[in-house]
Steps between C-alpha positions, in 0.01 A plus 500: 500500500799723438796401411646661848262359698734259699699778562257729636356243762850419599551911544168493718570119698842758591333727729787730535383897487805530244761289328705432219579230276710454180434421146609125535323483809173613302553236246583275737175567696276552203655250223562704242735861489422841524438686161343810389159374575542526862462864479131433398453205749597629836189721483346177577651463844340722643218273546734311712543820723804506378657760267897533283685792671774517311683251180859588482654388194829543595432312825312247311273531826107547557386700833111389610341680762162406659246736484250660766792544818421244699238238392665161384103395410369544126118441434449501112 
């Protein structure tokens, strides 16, 4: 189980086609903060049909968008 797993089924339970939340929104969700590692584990989302857009430091803000247009269903 990754250690962003929470976060990731919260990003899929969303639904949206594309959103944004913060940094202490994140580690709110997930339990623990963002750090460097979270460069490696958003890869990982993508087997949510979900994937990171965009991480703006300055914002302290994370963009998802789902994948594939359309389909809110993901059979892994």
């Amino acid at each position: 189980m990754s250690k962003y797993s929470i976060l990731w089924e919260f990003v899929q339970r969303d639904g949206r086609e594309s959103f944004q939340l913060t940094f202490a929104e994140i580690q709110n969700i997930a339990g623990i903060p963002i750090d460097h590692s979270f460069l490696k584990y958003k890869k990982e989302l993508m087997e949510y049909g979900y994937q990171v857009e965009k991480i703006s430091m300055k914002e302290q803000t994370v963009t998802f968008r789902r994948q594939g247009g359309n389909s809110s269903d993901t059979s892994t």
